[in-house]
Structures are given as C-alpha cells and as structure tokens.
N, C-alpha and C positions, 0 to 999 in steps of 0.2 A: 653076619658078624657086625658087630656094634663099628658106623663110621667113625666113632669116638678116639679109640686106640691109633689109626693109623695117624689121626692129626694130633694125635699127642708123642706120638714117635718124633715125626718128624718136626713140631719144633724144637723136641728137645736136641735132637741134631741141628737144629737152625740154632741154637742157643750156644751149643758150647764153642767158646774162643775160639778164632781162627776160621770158623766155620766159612765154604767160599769154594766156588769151583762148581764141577760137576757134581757132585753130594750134595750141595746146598740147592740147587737149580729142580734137584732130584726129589728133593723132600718139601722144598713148596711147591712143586708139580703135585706130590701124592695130596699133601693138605688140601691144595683148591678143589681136586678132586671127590677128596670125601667129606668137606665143606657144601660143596654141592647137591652129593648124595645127601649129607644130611638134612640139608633145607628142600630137598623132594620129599623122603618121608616127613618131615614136621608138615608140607602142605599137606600131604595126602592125609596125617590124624585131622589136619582143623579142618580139610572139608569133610571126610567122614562124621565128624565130630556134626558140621553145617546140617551137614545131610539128614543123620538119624534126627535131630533136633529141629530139622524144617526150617532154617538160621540161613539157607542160602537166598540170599538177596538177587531177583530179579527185578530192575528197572526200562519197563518196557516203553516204547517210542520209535518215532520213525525212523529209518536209517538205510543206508545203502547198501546194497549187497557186492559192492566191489569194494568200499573200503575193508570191511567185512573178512572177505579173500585175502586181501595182501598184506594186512596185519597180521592173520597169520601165517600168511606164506613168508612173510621178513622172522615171524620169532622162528620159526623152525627152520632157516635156512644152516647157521653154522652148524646143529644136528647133522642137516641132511651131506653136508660139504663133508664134515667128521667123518661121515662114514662112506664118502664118496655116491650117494645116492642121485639119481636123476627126477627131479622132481616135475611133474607137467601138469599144470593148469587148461581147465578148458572151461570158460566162465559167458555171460553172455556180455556181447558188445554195448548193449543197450543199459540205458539204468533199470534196477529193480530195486523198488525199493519194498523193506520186510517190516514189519511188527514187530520189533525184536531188542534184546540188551543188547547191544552191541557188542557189549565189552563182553559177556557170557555167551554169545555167540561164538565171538572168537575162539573162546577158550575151549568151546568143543570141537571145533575143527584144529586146536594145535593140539590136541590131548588126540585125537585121531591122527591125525600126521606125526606124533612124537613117537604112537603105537608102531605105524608102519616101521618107522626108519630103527627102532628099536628092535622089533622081532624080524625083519629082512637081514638077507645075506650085505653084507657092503658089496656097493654096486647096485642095488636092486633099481627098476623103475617104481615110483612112486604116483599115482595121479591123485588128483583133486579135480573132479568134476562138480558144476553147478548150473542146473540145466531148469528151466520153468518147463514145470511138467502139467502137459493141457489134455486134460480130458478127451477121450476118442473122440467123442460126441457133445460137446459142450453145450448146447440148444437150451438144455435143461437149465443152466447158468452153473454149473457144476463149478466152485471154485477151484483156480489154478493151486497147483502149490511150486512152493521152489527143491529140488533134489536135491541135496550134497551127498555124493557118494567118493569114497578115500580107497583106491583100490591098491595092494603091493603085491608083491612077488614073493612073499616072507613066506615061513613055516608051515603057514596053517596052524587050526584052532580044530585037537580034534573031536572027533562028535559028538564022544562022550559029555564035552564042556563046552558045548556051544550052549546048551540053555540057560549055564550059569553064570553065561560072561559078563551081563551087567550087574553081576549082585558084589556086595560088598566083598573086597578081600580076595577077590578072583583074581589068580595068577594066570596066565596065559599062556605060559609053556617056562619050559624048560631050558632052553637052549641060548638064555639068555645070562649075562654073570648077575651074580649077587647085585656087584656095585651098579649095574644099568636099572637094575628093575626096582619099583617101587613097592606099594603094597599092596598094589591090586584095587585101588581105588578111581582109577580114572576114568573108564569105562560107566561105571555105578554113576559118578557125577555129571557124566555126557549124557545118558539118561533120564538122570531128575530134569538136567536144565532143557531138552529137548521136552520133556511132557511139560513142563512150566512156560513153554514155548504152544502150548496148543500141539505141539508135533507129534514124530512116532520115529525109534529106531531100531534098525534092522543089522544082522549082521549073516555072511553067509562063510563059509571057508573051504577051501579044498584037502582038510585035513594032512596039511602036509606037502599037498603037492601042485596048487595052482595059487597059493597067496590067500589073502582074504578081504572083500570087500563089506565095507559098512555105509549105510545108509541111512542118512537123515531124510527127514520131510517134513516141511514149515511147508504155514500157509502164505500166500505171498500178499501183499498188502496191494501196490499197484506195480505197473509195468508200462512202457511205452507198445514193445509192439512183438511180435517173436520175430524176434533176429539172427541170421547164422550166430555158431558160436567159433570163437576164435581158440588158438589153442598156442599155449608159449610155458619155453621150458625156463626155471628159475632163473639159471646163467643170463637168458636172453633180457636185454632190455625189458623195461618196463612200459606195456603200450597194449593199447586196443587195439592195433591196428592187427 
C-alpha cells in the first residue's frame, strides 16, 4: 500500500484545532514512519534506475578497511538497537588497506547488515566478519584478498530463490511487513558495486532454518602483516584492542 495515505491521514489529524495529547504524538509517530518508508523506495527506483543505465558512480582510491567497518557499523546501529539485535564484529587489528570507493563500499556492507536485521527474529545474533584471506600455498604470489562475510540467524532464503537473489526486484521472503521491506533492490546493487570493485558475491542460506550468510571478496591493495583478529560486540566500546 501506497506510504502516501497514512501521511496524509495523519496530518490532517495533526491539523485540526486543538489537536494535542496522545493522538497527536500518535500521528506524527505514523507520518515519520512512512515518510521513511517512502524515501527507501524512492532510493531503491533511483538506484535501480543507476543500475539498468550504468549511472552508478564508482570512485576508486586508497582507503582503509576499518574506517570502512565502522561506518557502517554506526549507520545500522539504531536498526539493529530497534530490534534488539546483537551485532559482532571481528575485523583485523592491523591496517589494511583496499582499492576501493569507500563511500560504495560502505553501502554494501550496510545494505547487507540492514538485510540481516530486517529478515531475523528480534534478538537475533548478527556478525560482520572481515578476514584477509591468504592463499594455501602463496609461493606462486597468488594475491591475498580481503572477505566480508555478514552472517544472521534470520529466516532463510529458500532454494527455490537463491539464484535470483541479486537480480532486480527480488523480495526475499515473506515474513517481513509491507512497511520494512523495500523493493527488492538492494541485493542487485551490492552486486554491481562488488563486480565494479574487481570482486565476486556469494550467498548461502539454510532455507529457513540456520540464517543466511553472504559473502564478499575484494582484492586487497596492501597490508602490514596477518594478525590475530579481534572480535567486539556494538554495545562495547570502540577499540582494537
């Protein structure tokens, strides 16, 4: 149903005289609410729109892969608080730095973290892992890459629809309301911007009954050295240590 109506209810209840109290509170609660839905679907037409048309802008250059992490770990935090989720990071101690837009980088890990916390039960555990992944046998000079893998506890994806989950317009399930879900776009433009990246992404699910983990893989530009990884839950301070 069109976000349109509910926010035109509710000012006109914000409008008329007198209006005040728990009713008023009540109806620009609903407004902000499908004020927001609706500026999700209008992003999701214009990057679709980006998409078919080749219009999405990568600017690529060097960058950090911990700024990277916590940029989007800060935009999805009141998501994941929303719905009481446990979100865990495990990222490397050391710098690495990527080939990459930064800023489009981001947005594919919070379009993967927005998925989880969307399609999980409240409560779910949420991870973000980000691992430099080194070849068995590197001798050959085989280059490293870096992993992002976004793993939750949610639904499952099932398997009739796993090979169409990055294509345009693919809804994901079911069990989601009208007003959370968008149009099936976000998946399709984690996609473009990981192959605009050099990358490849992966998704696997347990149809329902063990969550579903997705998988990036960027090439990694340079790196200090392979170092334990550290691991911290959102609540906790912010630290390498």
């Amino acid at each position: 149903r069109s976000p349109i109506a509910p926010v035109v209810s509710s000012l006109e209840i914000l409008s008329r005289p007198g209006s005040s109290g728990s009713a008023a509170t009540r109806a620009l609660e609903i407004a902000q609410r499908q004020i927001g839905r609706l500026q999700r679907l209008i992003d999701d037409l214009l990057d679709a729109s980006r998409i078919r048309h080749g219009k999405v802008e990568v600017k690529m250059g060097t960058c950090q892969l911990a700024d990277i992490v916590w940029d989007a770990v800060h935009a999805v935090q009141a998501a994941m608080e929303a719905r009481r989720h446990r979100l865990t990071v495990q990222c490397p101690s050391e710098p690495v730095a990527l080939h990459a837009d930064a800023a489009r980088l981001t947005q594919v890990l919070v379009n993967l973290l927005s998925n989880s916390a969307r399609y999980s039960p409240d409560g779910s555990h949420i991870e973000l892992a980000a691992v430099v992944d080194v070849p068995g046998d590197n001798r050959t000079g085989s280059p490293e890459a870096m992993k992002f893998t976004v793993t939750d506890e949610g639904y499952g994806i099932p398997a009739d629809k796993l090979p169409h989950v990055f294509g345009m317009f693919t809804q994901l399930g079911s069990r989601v309301s009208t007003a959370d879900s968008g149009l099936g776009i976000g998946l399709a433009l984690v996609k473009y911007l990981v192959e605009c990246h050099g990358g490849r992404v992966s998704i696997a699910s347990g149809d329902g009954r063990t969550g579903t983990t997705v998988t990036v893989v960027l090439p990694v530009l340079e790196r200090l050295q392979v170092v334990p990884h550290w691991q911290q839950s959102l609540n906790d301070p912010l630290s390498s240590a």
